[in-house]
N, C-alpha and C positions, 0 to 999 in steps of 0.2 A: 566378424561375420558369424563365426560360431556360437550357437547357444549352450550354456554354461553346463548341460548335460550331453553334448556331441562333440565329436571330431570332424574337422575339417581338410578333406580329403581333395588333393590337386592332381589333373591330368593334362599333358602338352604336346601340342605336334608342330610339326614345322607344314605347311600348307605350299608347297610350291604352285602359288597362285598369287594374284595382287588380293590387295585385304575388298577392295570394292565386291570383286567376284563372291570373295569365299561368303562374305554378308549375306549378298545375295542368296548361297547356294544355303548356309546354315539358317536364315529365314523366310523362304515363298516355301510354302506346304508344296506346291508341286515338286521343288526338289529335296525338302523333309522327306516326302515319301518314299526315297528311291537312295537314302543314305543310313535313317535313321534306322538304326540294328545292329545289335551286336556280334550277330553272326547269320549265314548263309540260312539259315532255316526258320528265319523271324522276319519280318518284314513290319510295314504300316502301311496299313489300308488308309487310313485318313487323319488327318492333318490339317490343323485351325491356327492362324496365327493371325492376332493383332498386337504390331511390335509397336506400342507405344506404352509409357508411363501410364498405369491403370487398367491397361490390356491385356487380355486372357491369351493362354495356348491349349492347345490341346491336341496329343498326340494318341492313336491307338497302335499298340504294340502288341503283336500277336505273334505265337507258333504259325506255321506257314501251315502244317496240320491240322487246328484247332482246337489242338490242344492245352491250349490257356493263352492268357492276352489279358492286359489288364490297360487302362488310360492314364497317361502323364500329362501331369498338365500344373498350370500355376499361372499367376499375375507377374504382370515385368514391375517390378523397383526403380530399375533405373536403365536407361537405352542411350546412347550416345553414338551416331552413325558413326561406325567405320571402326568405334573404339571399346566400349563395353556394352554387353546388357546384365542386367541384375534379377531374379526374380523370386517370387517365395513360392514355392509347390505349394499342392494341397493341403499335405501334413505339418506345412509350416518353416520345414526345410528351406535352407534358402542356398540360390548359386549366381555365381559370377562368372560373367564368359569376358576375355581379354581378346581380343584383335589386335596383333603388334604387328606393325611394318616392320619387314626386316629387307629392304631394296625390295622387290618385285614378288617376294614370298609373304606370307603371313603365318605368325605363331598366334597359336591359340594356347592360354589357359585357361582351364577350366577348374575352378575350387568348390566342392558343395558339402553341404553339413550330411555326414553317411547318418544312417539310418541305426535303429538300433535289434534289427532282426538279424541280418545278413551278418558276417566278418565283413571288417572293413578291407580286406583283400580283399573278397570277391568285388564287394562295390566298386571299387578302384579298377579292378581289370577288366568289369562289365562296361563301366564306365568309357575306361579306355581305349576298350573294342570298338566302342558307338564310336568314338573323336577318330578312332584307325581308318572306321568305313569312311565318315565325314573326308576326311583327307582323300582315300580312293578315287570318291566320288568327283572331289572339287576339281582334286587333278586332271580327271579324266575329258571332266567336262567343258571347262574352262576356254 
């Protein structure tokens, strides 16, 4: 999955929910918006997804102050209900998201090419936060 000048960086949670829900909640924008952030003072106003082979996303991620906010966004590679999606960002970057049944729970991993601005610690725990809330949320909801 890596291109031959990045590292490829993996985050994982265990989802105490069935893998149907979690899909559900990790793709309708209406529940994007109420997961996606990696901490209490960032949120996302809006939220675009068409989860097919050739279909765009687009998320806006913003300071809850307005104090900066930029758009995530990419095309899907590959989709497979219940099991994987693949997608390339804008910058070319590419990620794979794993859906595993584990009885009534769902693990997610998630692997994507880090960037070359950031440490790849910070990416990874940035990362990680957004997969920590996603869990909060699925749980909650479910």
């Amino acid at each position: 999955m890596s291109t031959s000048n990045s590292v490829t960086v993996t985050v994982e949670a265990l989802v105490h929910a069935p893998v149907e829900s979690v899909w559900e909640f990790w793709s309708e924008p209406k529940h994007i918006k109420q997961w996606n952030s990696a901490s209490d003072d960032w949120h996302t106003p809006h939220a675009e997804n068409d989860l097919r082979v050739g279909g765009k996303f687009s998320s806006r991620m913003e300071a809850k102050d307005g104090s900066f906010g930029f758009d995530f966004g990419g095309e899907y590679d590959e989709v497979n209900l219940h099991e994987t999606i693949a997608y390339t960002m804008g910058d070319g970057r590419r990620v794979k998201v794993s859906f595993i049944r584990e009885g009534s729970d769902t693990k997610i991993v998630e692997s994507f090419d880090a960037e070359t601005t950031n440490p790849v610690e910070m990416q990874q725990a940035g990362w990680q936060a957004i997969l920590n809330s996603f869990k909060a949320y699925a749980e909650k909801a479910q």
